[in-house]
C-alpha positions as CSV (number, residue, x, y, z in Angstrom):
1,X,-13.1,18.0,-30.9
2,X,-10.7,20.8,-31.8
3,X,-9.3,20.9,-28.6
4,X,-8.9,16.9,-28.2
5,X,-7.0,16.9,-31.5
6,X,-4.9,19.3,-30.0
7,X,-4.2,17.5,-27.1
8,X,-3.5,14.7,-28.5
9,X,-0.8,16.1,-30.6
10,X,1.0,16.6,-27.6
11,X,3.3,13.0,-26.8
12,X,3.7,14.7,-23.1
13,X,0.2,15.7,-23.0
14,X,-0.7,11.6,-24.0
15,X,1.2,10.1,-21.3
16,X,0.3,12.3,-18.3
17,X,-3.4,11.4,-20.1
18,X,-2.6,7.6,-19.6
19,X,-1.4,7.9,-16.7
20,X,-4.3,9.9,-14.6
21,X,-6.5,7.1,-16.1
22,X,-4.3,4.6,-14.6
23,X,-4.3,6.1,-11.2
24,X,-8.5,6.3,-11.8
25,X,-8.6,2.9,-12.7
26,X,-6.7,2.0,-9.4
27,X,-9.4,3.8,-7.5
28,X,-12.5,2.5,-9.5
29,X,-10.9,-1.1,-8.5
30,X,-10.2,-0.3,-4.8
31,X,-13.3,1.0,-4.3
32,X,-14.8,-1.8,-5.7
33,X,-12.8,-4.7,-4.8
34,X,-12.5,-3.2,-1.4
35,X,-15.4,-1.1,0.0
36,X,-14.6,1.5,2.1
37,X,-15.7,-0.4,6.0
38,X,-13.6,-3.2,4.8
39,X,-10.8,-1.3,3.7
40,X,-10.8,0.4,7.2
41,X,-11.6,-2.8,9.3
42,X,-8.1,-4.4,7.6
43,X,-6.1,-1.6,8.2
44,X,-6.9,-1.2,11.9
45,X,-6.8,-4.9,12.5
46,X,-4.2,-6.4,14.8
47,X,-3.3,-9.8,15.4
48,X,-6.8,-11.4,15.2
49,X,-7.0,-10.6,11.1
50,X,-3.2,-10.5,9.9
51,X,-2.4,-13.7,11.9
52,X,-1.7,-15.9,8.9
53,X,0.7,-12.9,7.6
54,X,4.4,-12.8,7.9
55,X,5.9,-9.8,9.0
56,X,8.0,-7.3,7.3
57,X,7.9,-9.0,4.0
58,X,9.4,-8.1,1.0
59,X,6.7,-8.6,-2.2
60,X,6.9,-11.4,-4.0
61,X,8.2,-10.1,-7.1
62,X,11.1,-9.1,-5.4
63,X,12.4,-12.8,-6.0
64,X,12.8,-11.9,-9.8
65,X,15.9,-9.9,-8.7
66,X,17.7,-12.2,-6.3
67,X,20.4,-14.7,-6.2
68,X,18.7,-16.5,-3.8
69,X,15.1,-16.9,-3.8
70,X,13.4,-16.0,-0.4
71,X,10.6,-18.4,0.6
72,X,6.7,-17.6,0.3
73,X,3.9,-18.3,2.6
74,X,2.4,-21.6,2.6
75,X,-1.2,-21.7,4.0
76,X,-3.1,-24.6,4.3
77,X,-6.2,-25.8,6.5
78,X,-8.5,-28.7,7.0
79,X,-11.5,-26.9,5.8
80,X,-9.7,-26.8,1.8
81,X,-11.0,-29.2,-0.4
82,X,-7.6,-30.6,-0.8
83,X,-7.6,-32.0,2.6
84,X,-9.3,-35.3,3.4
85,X,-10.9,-35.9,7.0
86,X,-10.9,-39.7,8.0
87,X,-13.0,-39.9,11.1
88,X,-13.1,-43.6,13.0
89,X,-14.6,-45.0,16.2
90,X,-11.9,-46.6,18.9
91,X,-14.8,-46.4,21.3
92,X,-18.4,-45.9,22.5
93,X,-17.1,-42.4,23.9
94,X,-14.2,-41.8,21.7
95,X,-13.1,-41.2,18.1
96,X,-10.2,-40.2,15.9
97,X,-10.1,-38.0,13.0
98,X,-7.0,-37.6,10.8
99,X,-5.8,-35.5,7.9
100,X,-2.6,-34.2,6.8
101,X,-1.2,-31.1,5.1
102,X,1.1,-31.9,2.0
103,X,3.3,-29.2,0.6
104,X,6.4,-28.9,-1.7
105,X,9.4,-26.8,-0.3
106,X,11.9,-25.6,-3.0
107,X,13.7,-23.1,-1.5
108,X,17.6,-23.0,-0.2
109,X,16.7,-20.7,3.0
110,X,14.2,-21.4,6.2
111,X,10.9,-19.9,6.1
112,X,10.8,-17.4,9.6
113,X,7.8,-19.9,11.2
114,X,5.9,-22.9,11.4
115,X,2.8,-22.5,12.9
116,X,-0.3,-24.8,13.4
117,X,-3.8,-22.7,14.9
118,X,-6.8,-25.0,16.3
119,X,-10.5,-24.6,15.5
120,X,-12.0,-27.1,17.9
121,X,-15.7,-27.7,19.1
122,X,-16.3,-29.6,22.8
123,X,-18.0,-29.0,25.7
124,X,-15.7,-30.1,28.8
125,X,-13.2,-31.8,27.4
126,X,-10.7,-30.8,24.8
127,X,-9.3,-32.8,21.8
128,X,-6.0,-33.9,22.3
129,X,-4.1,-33.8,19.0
130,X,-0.5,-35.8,18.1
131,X,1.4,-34.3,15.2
132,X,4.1,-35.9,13.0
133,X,6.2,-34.5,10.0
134,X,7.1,-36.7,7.0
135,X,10.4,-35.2,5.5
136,X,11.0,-35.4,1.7
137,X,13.1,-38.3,2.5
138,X,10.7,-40.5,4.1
139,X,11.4,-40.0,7.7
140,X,9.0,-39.8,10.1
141,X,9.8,-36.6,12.9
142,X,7.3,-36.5,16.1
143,X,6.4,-33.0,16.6
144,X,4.5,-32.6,19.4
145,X,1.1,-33.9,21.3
146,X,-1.1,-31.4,22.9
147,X,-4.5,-30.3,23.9
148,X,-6.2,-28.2,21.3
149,X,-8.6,-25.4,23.1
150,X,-10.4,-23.5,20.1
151,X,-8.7,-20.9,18.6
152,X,-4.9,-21.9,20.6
153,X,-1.7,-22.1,18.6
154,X,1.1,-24.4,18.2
155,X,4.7,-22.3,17.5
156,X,7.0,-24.7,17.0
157,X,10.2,-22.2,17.2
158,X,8.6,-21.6,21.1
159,X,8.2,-25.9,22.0
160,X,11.3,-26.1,24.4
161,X,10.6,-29.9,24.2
162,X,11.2,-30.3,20.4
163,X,14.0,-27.9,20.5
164,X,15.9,-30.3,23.1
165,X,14.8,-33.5,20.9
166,X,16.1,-32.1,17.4
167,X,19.6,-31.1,19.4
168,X,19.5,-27.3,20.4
169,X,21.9,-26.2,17.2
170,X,19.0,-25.0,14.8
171,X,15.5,-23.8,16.1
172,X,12.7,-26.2,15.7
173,X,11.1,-25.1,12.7
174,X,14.4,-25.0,10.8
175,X,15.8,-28.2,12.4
176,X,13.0,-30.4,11.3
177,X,13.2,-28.9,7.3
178,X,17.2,-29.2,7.3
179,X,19.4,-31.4,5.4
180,X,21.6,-31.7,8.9
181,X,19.5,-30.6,12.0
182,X,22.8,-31.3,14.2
183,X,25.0,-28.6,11.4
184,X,24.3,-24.5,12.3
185,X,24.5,-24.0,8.8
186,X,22.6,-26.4,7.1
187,X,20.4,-25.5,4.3
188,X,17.0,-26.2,4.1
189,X,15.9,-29.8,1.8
190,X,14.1,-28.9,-0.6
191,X,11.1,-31.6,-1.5
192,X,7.6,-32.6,-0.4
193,X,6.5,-32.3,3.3
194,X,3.6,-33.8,5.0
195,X,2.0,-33.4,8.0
196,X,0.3,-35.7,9.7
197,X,-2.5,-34.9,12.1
198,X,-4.2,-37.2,14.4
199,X,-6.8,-36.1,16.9
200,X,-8.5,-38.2,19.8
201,X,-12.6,-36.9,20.3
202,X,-13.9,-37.3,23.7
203,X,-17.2,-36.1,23.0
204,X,-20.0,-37.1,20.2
205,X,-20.2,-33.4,19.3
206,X,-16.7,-33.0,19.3
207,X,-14.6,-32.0,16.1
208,X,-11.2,-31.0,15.3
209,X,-10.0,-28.5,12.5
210,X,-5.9,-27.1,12.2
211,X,-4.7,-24.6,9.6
212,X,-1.0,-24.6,8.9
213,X,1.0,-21.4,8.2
214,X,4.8,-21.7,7.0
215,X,5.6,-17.9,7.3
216,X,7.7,-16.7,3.9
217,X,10.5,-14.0,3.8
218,X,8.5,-12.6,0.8
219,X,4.2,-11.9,0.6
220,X,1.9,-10.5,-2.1
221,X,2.5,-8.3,-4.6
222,X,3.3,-5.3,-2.3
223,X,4.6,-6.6,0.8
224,X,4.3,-6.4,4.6
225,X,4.2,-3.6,7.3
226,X,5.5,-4.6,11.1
227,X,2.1,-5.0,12.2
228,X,1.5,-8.2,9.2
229,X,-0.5,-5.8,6.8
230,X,-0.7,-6.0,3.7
231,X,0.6,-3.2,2.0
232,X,-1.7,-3.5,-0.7
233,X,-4.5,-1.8,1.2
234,X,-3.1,1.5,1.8
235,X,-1.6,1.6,-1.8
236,X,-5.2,0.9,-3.4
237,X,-6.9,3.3,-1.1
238,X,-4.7,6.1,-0.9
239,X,-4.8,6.5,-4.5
240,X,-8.8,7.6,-4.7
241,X,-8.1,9.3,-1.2
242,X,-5.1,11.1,-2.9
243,X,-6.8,11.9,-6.1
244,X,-10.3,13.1,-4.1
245,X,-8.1,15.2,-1.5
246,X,-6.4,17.0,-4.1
247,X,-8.7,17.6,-6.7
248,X,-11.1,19.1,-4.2
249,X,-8.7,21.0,-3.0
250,X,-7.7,22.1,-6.4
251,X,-11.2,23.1,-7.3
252,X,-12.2,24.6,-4.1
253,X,-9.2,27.0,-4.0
254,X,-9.3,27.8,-8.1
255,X,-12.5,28.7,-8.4
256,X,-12.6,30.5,-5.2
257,X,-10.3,32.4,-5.6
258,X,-11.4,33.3,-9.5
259,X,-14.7,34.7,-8.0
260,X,-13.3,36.7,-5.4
261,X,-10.7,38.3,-7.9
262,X,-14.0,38.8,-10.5
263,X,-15.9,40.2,-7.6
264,X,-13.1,42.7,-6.7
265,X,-11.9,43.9,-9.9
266,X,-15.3,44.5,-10.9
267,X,-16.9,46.4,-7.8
268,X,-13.6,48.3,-6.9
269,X,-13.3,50.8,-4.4
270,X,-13.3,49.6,-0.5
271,X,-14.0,45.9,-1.9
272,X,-10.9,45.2,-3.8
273,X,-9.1,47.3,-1.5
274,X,-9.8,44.9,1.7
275,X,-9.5,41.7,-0.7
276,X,-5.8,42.8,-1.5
277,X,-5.5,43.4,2.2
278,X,-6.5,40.2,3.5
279,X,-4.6,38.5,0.5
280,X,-1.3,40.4,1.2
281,X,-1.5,39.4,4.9
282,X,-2.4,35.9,3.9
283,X,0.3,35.4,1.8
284,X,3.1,36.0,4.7
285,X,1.2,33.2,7.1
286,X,3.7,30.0,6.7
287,X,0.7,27.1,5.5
288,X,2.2,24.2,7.1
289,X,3.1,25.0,10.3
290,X,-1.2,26.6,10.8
291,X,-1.9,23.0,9.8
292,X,0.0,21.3,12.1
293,X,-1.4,23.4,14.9
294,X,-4.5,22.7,13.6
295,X,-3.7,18.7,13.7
296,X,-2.2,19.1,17.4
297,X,-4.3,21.0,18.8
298,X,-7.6,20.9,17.1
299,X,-8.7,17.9,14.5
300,X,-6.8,15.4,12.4
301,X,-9.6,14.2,9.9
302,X,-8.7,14.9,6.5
303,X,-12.4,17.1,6.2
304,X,-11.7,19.2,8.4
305,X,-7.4,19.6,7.3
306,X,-9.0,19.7,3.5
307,X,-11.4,22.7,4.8
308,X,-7.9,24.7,6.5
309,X,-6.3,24.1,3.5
310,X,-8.4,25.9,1.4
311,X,-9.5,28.8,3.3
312,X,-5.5,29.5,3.5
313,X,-5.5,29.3,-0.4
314,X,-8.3,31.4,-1.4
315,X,-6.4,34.3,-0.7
316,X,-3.6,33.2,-1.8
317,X,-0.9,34.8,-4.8
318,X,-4.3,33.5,-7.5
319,X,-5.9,36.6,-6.9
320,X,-3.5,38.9,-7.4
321,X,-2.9,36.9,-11.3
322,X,-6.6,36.9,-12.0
323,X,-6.8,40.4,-10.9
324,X,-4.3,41.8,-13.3
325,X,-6.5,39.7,-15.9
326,X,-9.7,40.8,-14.8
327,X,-8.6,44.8,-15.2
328,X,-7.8,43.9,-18.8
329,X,-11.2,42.3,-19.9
330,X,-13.0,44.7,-17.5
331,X,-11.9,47.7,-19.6
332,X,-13.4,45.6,-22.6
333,X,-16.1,47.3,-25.2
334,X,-18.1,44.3,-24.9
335,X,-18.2,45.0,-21.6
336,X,-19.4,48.4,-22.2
337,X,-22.0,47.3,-24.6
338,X,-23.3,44.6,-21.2
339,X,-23.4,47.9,-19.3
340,X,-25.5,49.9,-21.8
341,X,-28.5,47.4,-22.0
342,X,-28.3,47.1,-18.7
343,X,-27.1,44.0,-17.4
344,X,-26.6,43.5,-13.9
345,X,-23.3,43.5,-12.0
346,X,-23.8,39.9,-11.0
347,X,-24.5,38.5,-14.6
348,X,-21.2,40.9,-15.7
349,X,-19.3,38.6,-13.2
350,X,-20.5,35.7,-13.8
351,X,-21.2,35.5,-17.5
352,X,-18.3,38.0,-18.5
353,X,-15.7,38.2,-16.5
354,X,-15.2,34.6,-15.4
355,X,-15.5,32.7,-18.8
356,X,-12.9,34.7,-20.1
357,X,-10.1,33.2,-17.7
358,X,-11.3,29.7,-17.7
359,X,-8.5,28.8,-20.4
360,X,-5.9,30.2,-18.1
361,X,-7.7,28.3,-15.2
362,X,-8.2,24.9,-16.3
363,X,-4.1,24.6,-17.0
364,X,-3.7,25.8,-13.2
365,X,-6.4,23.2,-11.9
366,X,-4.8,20.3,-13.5
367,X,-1.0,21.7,-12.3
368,X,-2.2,22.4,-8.8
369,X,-4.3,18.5,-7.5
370,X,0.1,17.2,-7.0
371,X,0.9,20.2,-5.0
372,X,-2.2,19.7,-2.5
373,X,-1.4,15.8,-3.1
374,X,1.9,16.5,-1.5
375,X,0.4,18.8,1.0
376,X,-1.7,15.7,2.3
377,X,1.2,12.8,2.4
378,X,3.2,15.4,4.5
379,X,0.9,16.1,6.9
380,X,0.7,12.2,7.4
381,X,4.7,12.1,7.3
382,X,4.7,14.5,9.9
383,X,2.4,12.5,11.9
384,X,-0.6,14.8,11.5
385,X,-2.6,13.0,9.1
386,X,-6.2,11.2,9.5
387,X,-5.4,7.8,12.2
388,X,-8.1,6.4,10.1
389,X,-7.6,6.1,6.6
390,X,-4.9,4.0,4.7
391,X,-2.6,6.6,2.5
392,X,0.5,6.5,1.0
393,X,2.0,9.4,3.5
394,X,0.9,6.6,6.6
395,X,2.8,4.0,4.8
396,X,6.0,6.2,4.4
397,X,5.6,7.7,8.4
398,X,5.4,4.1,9.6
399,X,8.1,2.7,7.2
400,X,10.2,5.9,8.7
401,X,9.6,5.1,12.7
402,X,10.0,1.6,12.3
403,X,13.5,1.9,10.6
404,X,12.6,0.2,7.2
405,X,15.8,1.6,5.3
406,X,18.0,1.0,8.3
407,X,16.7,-2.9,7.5
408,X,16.7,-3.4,4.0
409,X,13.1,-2.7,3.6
410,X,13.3,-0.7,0.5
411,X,9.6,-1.6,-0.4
412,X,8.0,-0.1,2.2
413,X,8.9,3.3,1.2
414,X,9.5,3.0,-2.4
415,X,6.4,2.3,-3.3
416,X,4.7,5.0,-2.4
417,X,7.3,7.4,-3.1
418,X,6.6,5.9,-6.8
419,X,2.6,6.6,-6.7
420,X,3.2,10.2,-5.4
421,X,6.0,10.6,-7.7
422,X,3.8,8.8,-10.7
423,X,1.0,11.3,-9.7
424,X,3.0,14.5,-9.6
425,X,4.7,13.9,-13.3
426,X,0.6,12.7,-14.7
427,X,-1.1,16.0,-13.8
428,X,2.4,18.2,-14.3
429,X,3.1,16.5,-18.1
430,X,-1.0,16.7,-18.9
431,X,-1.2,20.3,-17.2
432,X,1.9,21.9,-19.2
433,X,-0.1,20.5,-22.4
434,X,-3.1,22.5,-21.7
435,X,-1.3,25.5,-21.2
436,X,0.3,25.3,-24.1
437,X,-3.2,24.6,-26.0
438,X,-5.3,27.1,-24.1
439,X,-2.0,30.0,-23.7
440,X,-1.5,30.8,-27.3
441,X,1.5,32.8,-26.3
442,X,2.9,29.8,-25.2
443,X,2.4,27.4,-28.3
444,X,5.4,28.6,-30.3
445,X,7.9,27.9,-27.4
């Protein structure tokens, strides 16, 4: 209790407190929201999941801080409850169905597409489907008639016919929402737009279904990559994947290293000796360029990079600090006394030795989980990190080959510059606290 009263009297200790459980709440509600399969099945997906996604979008908050509002997606299909299906009989053999798709449009610019996707049912012979807009102002613009095979797609910025009909100066999907289709720079109308759908059945089992995607300019609350996903999945999951990665790296390394140093000080002689060795010879081998080898030529999975990365910092400049603790404490009475009643050179260690460095420890834990975050988005960055996972590093490598702040796309990199930025200052403001409570050297500065 003494200790939490401590901590709390520390306003930088406080905030990076609040803001490691932010980042754990993040990965409690990806986890859960998300499961891990899922997570991975969306971020590998192509073209068959993110179809209904516009690409490159900025999020939608990002309207807050513009002139001119950029559209949003509008999604709507004949399976919502919203949508009323008339089916009628014209014949022994054929029938109709018909719904429509009514939406209010209130913004100045175009959205990037209009697109209508087909779910039908037949057996030889497809439905054939006309389609008819009704502008806010009442009038009535043929799209297009077509066979619907299941799962085909109507674009209308790709229907040659309708772009020669509405006059070849704006491209279909613009021309048919604009206040002058003949005028290059008309704006869009803003107002309600239906719709229509009218499909002919040529078989009793036959059935019709469309879903309607006006693609926006803006999407979600994080935006999207070139390949229509979401952002929000790899900024969900590479928070617990940051957090895990560096906190096991961070403990791994830590308490490593504070047993070899304990186990060196303590036996001496040819033991130490080779542990300083091997640590002085470890310490001139350059980290980052032994992982990337390690990523080209061996393994990219974030075990077996996690599993390099400590081995190269258990010997690392930790055991020469602990070392100089551990001759201090060794030459202890206490530890005399251990001696004298004979306890063992393993429960010396262990039960003597170590606790006594545990407040100069935990400080160093905390400090170090940004350091091996960092370590982790690079190797991603540099192209090197797991091809499976969704992380923060992925998001900033893909926003960097695909030329996001050459185009305006500010998001894509921003944001998770600002969680790895966010998670560096936690650990660093809430690790500077505890060294000041557990240092007592260090309270009076």
């Amino acid at each position: 209790m003494k200790t939490l009263r401590e901590i709390f009297s520390y306003p930088a200790a406080v905030i990076g407190l609040i803001l490691i459980i932010l980042l754990l709440a993040i990965s409690v509600f990806a986890i859960v929201s998300m499961p891990y399969n899922e997570a991975i099945r969306l971020w590998r997906g192509g073209e068959d999941i993110w179809y209904n996604v516009p690409k490159m979008a900025a999020p939608e908050w990002s309207n807050y801080f513009r002139s001119v509002k950029l559209p949003e997606s509008i999604i709507i299909s004949s399976d919502d409850e919203s949508v009323e299906k008339v089916y009628s009989k014209s014949s022994e053999e054929i029938s109709e169905v018909e719904f429509s798709f009514t939406f209010d449009y209130n913004y100045d610019t175009f959205p990037d597409e209009i697109t209508f996707f087909f779910h039908t049912q037949f057996n030889e012979k497809k439905p054939h489907v006309n389609i008819k807009l009704i502008n806010p102002d009442g009038e009535e613009i043929r799209i297009g008639s077509m066979s619907a095979a299941d799962s085909a797609s109507f674009i209308l910025s790709q229907d040659e016919v309708l772009f020669r009909r509405l006059g070849r100066v704006l491209l279909p999907h613009q021309a048919v929402m604009a206040i002058d289709p003949k005028d290059e720079n008309s704006l869009a109308q803003k107002g309600t737009y239906t719709f229509l759908f009218k499909g002919s059945l040529f078989e009793a089992d036959s059935d019709l279904d469309a879903e309607m995607v006006v693609f926006g300019d803006v999407y979600g609350i994080a935006g999207t990559d070139h390949r229509r996903r979401d952002l929000t999945v790899a900024l969900l999951w590479g928070t617990p994947i940051a957090l895990i990665f560096g906190l096991l790296a961070a403990l791994g390394t830590s308490v490593t290293t504070m047993f070899i140093a304990a186990i060196g000080t303590w036996y001496g002689g040819w033991v130490d000796a080779v542990i300083q060795r091997v640590t002085e010879i470890n310490l001139i081998l350059p980290v980052l360029p032994i992982l990337i080898m390690v990523g080209t030529f061996y393994s990219r999975s974030i075990w077996v990079m996690l599993g390099v990365l400590i081995m190269l910092y258990i010997f690392g400049g930790g055991i020469k600090s602990y070392r100089a603790i551990f001759l201090q404490v060794k030459e202890s009475a206490y530890i005399e006394a251990a001696q004298a009643y004979g306890a063992s050179n393993s429960r010396i260690v262990i039960r003597y030795l170590v606790p006594r460095i545990i407040p100069t420890l935990i400080p160093q834990l905390v400090t170090l989980i940004p350091t091996f975050v960092f370590v982790e988005t690079a190797l991603n960055v540099l192209g090197l990190g797991d091809p499976i996972l969704p992380t923060w590093g992925k998001l900033i490598s893909d926003a960097n080959l695909n030329g996001a702040l050459y185009q305006g796309l500010y998001y894509w990199i921003l944001e998770p510059a600002g969680l790895l930025m966010i998670t560096g200052l936690a650990f660093s403001l809430f690790g500077f606290a505890l060294d000041r409570i557990f240092n007592p050297r260090l309270r009076g500065m």
